[in-house]
N, C-alpha and C positions, 0 to 999 in steps of 0.2 A: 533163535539159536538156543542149543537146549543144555551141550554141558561140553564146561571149558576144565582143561588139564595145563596148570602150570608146573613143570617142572623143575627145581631149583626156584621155588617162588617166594620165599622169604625173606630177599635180599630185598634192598630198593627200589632195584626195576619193577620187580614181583610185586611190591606191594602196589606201585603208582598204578599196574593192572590191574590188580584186584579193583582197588579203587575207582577205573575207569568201567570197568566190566560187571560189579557186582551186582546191577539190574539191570544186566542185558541178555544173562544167563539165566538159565531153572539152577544149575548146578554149577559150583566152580572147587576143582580139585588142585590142592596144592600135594606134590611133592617133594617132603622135606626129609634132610637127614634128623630133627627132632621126631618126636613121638607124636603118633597117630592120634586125633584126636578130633573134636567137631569146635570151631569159635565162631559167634556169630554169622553160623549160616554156612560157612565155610569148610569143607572136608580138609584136615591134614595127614598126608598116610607116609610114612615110611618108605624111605629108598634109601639103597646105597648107591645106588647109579652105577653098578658095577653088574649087580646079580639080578634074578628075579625071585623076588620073595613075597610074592601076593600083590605088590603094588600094581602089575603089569595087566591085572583085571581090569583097573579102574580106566583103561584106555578102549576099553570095549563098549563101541556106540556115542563115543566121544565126539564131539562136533568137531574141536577145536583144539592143538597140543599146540601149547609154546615151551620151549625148553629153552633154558635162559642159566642151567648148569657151566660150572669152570671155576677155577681157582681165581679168585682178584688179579689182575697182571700191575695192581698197587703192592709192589715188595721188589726185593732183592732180586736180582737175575742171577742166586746162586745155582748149583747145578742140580740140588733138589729141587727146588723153586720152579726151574724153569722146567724139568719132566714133571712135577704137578700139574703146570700151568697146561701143558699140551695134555697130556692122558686124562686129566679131568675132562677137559672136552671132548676127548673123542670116545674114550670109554661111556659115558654118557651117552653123546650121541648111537655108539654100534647097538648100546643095551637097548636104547627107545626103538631104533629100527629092528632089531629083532623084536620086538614086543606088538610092532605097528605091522611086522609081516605076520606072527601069530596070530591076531585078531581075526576073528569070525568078518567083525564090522568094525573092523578101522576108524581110527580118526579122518576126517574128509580132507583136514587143514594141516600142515605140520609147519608150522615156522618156528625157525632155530635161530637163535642169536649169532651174530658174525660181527664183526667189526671193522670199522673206517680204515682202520690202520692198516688194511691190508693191499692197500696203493702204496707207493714210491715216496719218498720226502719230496713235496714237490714245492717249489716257490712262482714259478712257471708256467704253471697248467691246472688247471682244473679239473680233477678226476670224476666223470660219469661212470654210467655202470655200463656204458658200451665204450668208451676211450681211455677209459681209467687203466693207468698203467701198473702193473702188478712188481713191487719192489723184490731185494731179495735179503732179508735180515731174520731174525729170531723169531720177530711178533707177527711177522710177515707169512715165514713159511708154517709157523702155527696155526694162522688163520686159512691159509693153503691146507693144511692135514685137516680142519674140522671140519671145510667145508666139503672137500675129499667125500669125507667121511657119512656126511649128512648127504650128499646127492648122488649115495652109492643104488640105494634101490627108489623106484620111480614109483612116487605118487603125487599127489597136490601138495608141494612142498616149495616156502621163501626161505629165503636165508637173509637176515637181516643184519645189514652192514651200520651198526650203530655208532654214532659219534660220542663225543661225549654228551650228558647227558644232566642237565643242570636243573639241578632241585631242591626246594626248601628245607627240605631234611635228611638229603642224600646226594649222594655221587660228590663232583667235582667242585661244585659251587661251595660247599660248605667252607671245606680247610680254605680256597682261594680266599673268599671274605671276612674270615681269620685273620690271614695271610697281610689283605688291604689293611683290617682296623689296626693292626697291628706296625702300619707305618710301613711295610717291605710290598705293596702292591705296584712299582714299578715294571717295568717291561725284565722278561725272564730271559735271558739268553741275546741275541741280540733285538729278540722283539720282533723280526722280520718274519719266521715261521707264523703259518695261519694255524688259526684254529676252526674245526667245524665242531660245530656243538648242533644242540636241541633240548630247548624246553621243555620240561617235564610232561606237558599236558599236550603237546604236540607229539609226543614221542607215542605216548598212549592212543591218541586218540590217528596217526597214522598207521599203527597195528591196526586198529578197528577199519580203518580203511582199505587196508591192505583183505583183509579177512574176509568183507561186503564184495570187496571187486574181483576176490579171488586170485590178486596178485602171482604169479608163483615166480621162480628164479632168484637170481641175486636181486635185493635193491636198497637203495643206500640210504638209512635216517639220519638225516642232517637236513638241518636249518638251507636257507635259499644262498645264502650269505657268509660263508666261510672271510674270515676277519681276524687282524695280524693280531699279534700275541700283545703289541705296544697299544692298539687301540682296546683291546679286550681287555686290558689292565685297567686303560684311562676309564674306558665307560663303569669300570664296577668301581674304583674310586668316587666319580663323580656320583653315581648313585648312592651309596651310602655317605656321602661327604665328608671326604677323606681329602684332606686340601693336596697331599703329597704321596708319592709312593717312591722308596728305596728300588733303585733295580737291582738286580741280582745278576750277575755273570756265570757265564757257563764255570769257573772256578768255586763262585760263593755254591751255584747249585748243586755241586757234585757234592761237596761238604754236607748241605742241607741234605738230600735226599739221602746219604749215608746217615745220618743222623736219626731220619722217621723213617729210617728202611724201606726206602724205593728208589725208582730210577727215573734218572733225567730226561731218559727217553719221552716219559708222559705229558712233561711239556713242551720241550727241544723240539721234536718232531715236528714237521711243515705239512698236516693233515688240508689238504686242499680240496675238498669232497661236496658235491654236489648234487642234489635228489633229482634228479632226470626224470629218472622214471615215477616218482610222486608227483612232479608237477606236471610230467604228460599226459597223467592219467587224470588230473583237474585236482590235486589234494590242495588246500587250504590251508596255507599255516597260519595262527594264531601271532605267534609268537615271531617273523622274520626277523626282527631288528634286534636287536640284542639288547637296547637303551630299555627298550619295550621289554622283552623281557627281566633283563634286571632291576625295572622298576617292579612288576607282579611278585618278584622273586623275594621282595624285601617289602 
């Protein structure tokens, strides 16, 4: 594999790539909204992800594009907030596929971030990527428009339906284990909503899989084991040994989250999400059990 393009790669997910990828490639291209420049080995060039401003070279002869662009859906559901949240995505995405139809020589790969959330609250069912039932709310039909958008013209192109995403020095795990040491790691809401998660190093290293086997279409990154919000509290309590956790009520939560400006949605929700298509294809996870994981994690 000779040269990889991350788009929006500076974030967390970006980096746990880099870090999974960085000698698997001759080249690895980050696109950021900072300034162009070279760190250890690394190309960083300029985008707005709106326009084309010379960036759109660096996708010519590219093996590999991941674009991992979008506004955090960590904030407020005000009504700026939420047209960020959608036209970040999809302006993004329109700008790469006009850039990927300009190319002489294409990138061969295109996988775009999508996310779990875009099945139904389910407490009842288990969502694959062929049964999984499509809900109809805000985060929902946002996930509907990027994907829209991302599989408007046809080449070798995934869409990666990511769960959460639980890591030593990023995403969700962090504030949670705050959250615990601080005596409030209790069950959130009534506790009964699942959660699908993934391991940091499972997440990375199922892109790399997806990549090798040439995956294309929807397919969903999540752990084998989607797990209630009440057991998901107890096990990262018990791992870092926390004798007790405060629960929080869908009342204490709507306070809290008004308070560090987000929404209740990102825990509330019954993400019931299942990797079908990873484990059909023989993918391996590291990380299934959560205990397992949140011992590596700490």
């Amino acid at each position: 594999m000779k040269k990889l393009i991350i788009a929006a790669g500076t974030g967390f997910l970006g980096q746990v790539l880099v870090n999974h990828f960085k000698n698997k490639f001759e080249e690895i291209v980050i696109l950021t909204r900072g300034k162009s420049q070279t760190i250890d080995g690394i190309k960083y060039v300029n985008w707005n992800a709106r326009t084309f401003t010379g960036w759109e070279k660096e996708l010519e002869n590219a093996s590999i594009l991941i674009n991992l662009a979008g506004k955090s859906v960590d904030c407020r559901y005000t009504k700026t907030n939420k047209k960020e949240i959608l036209w970040s995505r999809i302006e993004s995405t329109k700008i790469l596929n006009k850039a990927v139809l300009s190319c002489k020589n294409p990138p061969k790969h295109w996988l775009n971030s999508s996310t779990a959330t875009i099945y139904r609250f389910s407490l009842d069912k288990q969502m694959d990527e062929v049964d999984g039932e499509i809900g109809n709310d805000f985060s929902i039909n946002v996930a509907l428009s990027w994907e829209k958008a991302f599989f408007k013209t046809e080449t070798l192109k995934t869409a990666l339906r990511t769960s959460i995403v639980l890591g030593k020095n990023g995403g969700a795990f962090v504030p949670l284990k705050t959250l615990a040491k601080m005596g409030f790691g209790g069950k959130q809401g009534s506790g009964n909503q699942f959660v699908s998660w993934i391991h940091e190093e499972d997440f990375a290293s199922a892109v790399d899989f997806i990549i090798k086997k040439e995956i294309t279409g929807v397919i969903n990154i999540v752990s084998p084991t989607p797990i209630r919000n009440s057991d998901f509290m107890q096990g990262l309590r018990k791992s870092i040994g926390f004798p007790f956790g405060i629960p929080l009520n869908k009342f204490l939560l709507e306070i809290g989250s008004f308070i560090i400006r987000t929404e209740t949605e990102l825990v509330l929700k019954s993400r019931n999400v299942i990797p079908k298509r990873l484990l059909d294809n023989g993918f391996q996870f590291k990380f299934g059990n959560i205990d397992k994981a949140f011992r590596d994690l700490l």
